[in-house]
C-alpha positions in Angstrom: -16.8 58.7 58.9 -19.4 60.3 56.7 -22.9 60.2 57.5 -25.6 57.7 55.3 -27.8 59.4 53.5 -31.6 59.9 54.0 -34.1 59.2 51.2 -37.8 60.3 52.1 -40.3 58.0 50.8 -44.1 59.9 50.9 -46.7 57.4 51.8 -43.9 54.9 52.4 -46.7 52.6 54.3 -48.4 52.0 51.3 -48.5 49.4 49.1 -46.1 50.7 46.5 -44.4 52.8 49.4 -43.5 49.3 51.2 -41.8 47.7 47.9 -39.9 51.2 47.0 -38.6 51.3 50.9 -37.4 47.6 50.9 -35.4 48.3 47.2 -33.5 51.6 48.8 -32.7 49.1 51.8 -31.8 46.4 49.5 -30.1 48.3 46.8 -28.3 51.4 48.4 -27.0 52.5 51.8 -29.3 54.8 52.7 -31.5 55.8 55.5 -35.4 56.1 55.0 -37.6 58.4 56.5 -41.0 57.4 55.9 -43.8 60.0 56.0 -47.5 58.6 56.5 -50.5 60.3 57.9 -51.3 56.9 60.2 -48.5 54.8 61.9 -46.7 52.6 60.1 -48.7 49.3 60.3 -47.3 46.8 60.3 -44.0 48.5 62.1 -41.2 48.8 60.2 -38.5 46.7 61.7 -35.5 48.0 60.0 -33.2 50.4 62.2 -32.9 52.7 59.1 -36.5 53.7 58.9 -37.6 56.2 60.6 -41.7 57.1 60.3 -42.9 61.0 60.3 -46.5 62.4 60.9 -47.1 64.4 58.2 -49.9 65.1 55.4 -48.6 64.6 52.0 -50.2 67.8 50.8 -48.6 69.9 53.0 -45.7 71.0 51.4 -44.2 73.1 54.3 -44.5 70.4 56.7 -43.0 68.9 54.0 -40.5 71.4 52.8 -38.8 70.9 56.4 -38.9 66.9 56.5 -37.1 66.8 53.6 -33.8 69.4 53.9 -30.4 67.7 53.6 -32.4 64.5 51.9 -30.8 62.8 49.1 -33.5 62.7 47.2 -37.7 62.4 47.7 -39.7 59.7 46.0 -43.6 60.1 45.6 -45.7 56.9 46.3 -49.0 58.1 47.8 -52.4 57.9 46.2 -54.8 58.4 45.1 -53.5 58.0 41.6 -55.6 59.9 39.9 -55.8 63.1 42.3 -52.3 63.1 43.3 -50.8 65.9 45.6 -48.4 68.4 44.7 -47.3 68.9 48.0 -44.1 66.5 47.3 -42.8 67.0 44.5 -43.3 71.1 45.7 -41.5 70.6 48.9 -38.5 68.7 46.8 -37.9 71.5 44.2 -38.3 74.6 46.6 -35.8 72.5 48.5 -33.3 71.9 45.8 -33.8 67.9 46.6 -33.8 65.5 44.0 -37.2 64.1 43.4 -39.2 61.0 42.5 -42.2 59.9 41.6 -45.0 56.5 40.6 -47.5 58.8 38.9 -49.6 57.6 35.4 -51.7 60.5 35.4 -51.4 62.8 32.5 -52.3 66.0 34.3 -50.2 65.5 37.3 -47.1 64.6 35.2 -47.6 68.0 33.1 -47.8 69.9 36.3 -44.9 68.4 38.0 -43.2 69.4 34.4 -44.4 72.5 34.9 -42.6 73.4 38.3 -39.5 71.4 37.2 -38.8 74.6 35.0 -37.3 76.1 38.3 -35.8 73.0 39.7 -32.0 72.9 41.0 -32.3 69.2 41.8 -33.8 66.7 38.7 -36.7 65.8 38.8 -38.3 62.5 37.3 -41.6 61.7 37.5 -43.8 58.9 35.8 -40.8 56.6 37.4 -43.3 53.3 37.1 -44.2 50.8 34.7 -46.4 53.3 32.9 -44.8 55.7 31.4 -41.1 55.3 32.3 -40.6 51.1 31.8 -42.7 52.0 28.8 -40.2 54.4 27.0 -37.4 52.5 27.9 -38.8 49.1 26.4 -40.0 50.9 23.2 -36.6 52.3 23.0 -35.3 49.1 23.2 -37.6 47.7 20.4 -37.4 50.1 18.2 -33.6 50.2 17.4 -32.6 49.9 13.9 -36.8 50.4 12.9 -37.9 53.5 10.0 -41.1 53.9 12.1 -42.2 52.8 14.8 -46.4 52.6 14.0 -48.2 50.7 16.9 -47.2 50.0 20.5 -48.9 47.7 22.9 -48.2 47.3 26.1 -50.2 45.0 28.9 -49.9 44.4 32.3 -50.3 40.9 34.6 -50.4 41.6 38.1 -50.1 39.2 40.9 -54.0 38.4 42.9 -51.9 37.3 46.0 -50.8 40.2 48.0 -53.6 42.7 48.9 -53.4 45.9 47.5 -54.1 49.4 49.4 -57.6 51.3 48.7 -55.7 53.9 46.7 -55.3 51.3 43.2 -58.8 50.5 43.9 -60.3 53.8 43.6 -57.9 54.9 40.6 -58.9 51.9 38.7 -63.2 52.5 39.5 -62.8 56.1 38.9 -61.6 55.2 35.2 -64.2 52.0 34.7 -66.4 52.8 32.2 -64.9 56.9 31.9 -64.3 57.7 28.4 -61.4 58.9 27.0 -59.5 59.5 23.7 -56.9 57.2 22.6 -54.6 56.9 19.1 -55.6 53.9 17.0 -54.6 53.8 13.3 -53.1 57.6 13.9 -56.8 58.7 14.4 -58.4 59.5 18.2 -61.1 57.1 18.6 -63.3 57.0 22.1 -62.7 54.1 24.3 -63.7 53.9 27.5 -62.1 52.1 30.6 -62.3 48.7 30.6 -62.4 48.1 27.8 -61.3 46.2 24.2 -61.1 43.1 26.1 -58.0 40.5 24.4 -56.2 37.5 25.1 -52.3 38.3 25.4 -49.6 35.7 25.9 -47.2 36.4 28.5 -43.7 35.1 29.4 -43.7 32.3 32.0 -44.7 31.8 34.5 -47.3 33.9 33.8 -48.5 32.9 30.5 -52.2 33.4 28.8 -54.4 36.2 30.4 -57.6 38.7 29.6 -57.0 42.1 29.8 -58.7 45.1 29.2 -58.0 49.0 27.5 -57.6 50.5 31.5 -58.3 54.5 32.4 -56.4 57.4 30.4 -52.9 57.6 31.4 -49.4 59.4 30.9 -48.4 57.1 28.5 -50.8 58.4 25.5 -49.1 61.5 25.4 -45.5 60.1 26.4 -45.3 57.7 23.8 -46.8 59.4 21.2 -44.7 62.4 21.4 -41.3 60.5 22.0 -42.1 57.6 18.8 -45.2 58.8 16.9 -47.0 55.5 16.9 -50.2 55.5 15.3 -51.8 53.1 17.7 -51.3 53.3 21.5 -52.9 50.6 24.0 -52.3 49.8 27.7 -53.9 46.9 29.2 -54.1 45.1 32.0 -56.2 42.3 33.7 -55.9 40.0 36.6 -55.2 35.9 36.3 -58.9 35.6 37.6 -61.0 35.9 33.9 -64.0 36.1 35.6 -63.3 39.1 37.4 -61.9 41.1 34.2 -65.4 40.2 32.2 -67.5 41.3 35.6 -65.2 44.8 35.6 -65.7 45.2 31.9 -69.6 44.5 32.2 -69.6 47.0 34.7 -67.6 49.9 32.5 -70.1 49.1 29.8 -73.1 50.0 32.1 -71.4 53.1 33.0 -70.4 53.8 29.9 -73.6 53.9 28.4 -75.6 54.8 31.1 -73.1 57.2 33.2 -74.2 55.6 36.7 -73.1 55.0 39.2 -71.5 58.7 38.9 -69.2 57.8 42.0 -68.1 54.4 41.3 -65.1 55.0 43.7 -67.1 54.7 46.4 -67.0 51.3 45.5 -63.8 50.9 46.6 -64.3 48.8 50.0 -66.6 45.8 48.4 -64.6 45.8 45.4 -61.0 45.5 47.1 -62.9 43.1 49.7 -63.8 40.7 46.5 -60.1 41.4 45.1 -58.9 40.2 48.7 -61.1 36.7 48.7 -59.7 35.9 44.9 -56.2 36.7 45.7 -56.8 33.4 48.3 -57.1 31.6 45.2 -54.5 33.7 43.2 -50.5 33.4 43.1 -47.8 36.2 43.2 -46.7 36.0 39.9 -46.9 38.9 37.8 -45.9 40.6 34.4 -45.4 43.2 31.8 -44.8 43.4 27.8 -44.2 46.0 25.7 -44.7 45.0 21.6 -43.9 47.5 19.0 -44.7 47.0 15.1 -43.2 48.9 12.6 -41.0 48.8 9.4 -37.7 48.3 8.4 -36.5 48.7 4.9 -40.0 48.9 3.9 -40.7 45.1 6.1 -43.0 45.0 8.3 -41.3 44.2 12.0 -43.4 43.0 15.0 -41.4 42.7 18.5 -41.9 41.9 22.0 -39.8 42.3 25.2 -41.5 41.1 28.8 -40.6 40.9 32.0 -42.1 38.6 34.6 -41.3 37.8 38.4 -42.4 34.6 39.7 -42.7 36.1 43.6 -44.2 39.9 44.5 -45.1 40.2 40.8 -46.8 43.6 42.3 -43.6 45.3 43.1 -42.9 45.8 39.4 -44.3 49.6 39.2 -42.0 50.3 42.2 -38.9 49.2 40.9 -38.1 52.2 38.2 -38.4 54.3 41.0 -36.0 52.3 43.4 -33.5 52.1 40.3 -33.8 56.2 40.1 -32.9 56.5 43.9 -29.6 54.1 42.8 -29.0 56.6 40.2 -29.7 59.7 41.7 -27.1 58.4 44.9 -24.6 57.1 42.5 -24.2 60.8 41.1 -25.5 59.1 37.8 -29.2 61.0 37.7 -27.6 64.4 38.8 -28.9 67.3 36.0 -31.0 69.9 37.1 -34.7 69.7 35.6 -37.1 67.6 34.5 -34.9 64.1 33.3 -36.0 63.2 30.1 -37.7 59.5 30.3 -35.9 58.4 27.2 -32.4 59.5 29.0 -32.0 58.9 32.5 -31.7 55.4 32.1 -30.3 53.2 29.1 -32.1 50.5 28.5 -28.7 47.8 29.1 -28.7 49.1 32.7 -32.5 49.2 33.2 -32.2 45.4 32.3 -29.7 44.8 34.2 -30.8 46.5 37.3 -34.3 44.9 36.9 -32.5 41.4 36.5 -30.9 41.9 39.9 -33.9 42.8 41.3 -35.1 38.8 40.8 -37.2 40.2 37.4 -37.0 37.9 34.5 -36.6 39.2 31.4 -37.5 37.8 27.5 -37.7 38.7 24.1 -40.0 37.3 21.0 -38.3 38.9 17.8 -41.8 37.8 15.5 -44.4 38.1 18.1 -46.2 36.1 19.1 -44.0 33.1 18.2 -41.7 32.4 20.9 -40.6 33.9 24.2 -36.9 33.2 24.7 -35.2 34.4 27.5 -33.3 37.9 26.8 -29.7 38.9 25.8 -28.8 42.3 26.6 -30.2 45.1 25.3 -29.2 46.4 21.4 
């Protein structure tokens, strides 16, 4: 009888690290080591997890957790200053690996060192920028051009993220940054170009705001050439979004505080108390507007769980480990984001993951739930 497998899950006691080890549970039969720099608390219960000391930018340390793995997956923060260390340990190791990140510079780095790699190697395996390419695909079949894409996100206020999402999101409020509207760069800053969006149910109206410089500018542009690029997001709480977006303008104009991550605790402490009030439903659309035979096409697809609406940026990831052990993600090198996945399986694999999915062919008109993918 052959062994399981092992997938390592970096900063598996994390917020995102938690949701990523419950999918490879779920979804696959595969051991998980976990590696944390704390104990695991709470404990995991499962028999198939297995915690490990170790400093997730220690790439030896590392290196030797993860020989004879099936594969690696990335989840530790902070988001905006990730560590090499894992996806380094994967590739001298010839192990598959996986990551969460959104940041621009990490992604181009982890490109970078993929050049080498025996094993593939997929990073951005989130919401932002993977779920994003795959949508836009999907949207964009049978379109000339493809000239705007927006994209918003609703996450749930219910279940208490970790300190990492707090400091990537006040180390981007009120930090300018270029992004592509009308196929010029204009500045924006984060936190910004507040809007009311209409989400699928249950989720349904919400504020959101222009959030920090991400992957996804470059990703999307490159792969579909859109003119204007936008990625929002806000929480059900409205009051909250306009204090965050008063905030980004202060800082914005007047660059203090320099360190608003050091924010982190009050602000996550005041996220806590309104998640009391909040619910766990969360979601994500992608629209796309462009033409076909010289008509002008606007389209929607969204996706929205009614319970752990949070674990949404987890779940490419966990769908990548399913691939990767199913001998479906196998190529040596960096796998190409509009590739690994077709969008019919993504749906499908999100769908039996409990996420609902919908379509609005004139948005916004109607949300209707979704057929399977073109």
């Amino acid at each position: 009888m052959s062994q399981p497998k092992t997938v390592v899950v970096v900063g598996g006691t994390g917020f995102y690290g938690r949701y990523l080890v419950a999918d490879v549970l779920r979804y696959t039969g595969a051991d998980v080591v976990v590696v944390a720099r704390r104990p695991a608390r709470p404990a995991f219960a499962d028999p198939r997890v297995r915690v490990v000391r170790a400093d997730h930018a220690d790439a030896a340390a590392l290196r030797r957790i993860v020989t004879d793995a099936a594969a690696l997956v990335h989840c530790a923060g902070p988001y905006q200053t990730l560590p090499l260390g894992p996806a380094i340990a994967a590739i001298d190791a010839g192990v598959p690996y996986v990551d969460l990140a959104e940041d621009g510079p990490f992604r181009a780095a982890v490109l970078q060192r993929a050049a080498t790699a025996t094993a593939p190697v997929l990073t951005g395996a989130s919401v932002v920028p993977a779920l994003q390419v795959i949508a836009v695909q999907d949207l964009a079949e049978g379109l000339d051009r493809v000239d705007e894409i927006r994209c918003a996100a609703a996450p749930d206020t219910r279940r208490h993220r970790g300190p990492a999402m707090f400091e990537a999101m006040l180390r981007g409020v009120g930090v300018p940054f270029e992004a592509p509207r009308g196929g010029r760069p204009v500045r924006v800053h984060g936190w910004s170009e507040g809007e009311w969006v209409r989400f699928p149910p249950p989720v349904g109206r919400r504020l959101v705001h222009q959030v920090y410089a991400m992957a996804d500018l470059t990703v999307l542009a490159e792969r579909f050439g859109a003119g204007t690029i936008s990625f929002k997001a806000g929480t059900e709480h409205a009051w909250l979004n306009r204090l965050l977006a008063a905030a980004a303008t202060v800082r914005a104009r007047t660059g203090r505080p320099r360190r608003a991550e050091l924010g982190t605790p009050a602000v996550r402490a005041m996220s806590w108390l309104a998640g009391r009030f909040g619910d766990e439903a969360g979601g994500f659309l992608v629209e796309v507007a462009g033409r076909r035979a010289g008509h002008p096409v606007r389209r929607a697809l969204g996706m929205t769980a009614a319970r752990d609406g949070g674990r949404m940026p987890s779940l490419p990831a966990g769908i990548a480990v399913e691939e990767i052990l199913a001998g479906r993600l196998s190529a040596p090198g960096a796998a190409p984001l509009d590739a690994w996945l077709p969008p019919s399986r993504a749906w499908a694999a999100l769908a039996a993951r409990g996420i609902d999915l919908w379509r609005d062919e004139a948005y916004p008109t109607a949300w209707r739930p979704a057929g399977p993918a073109r």
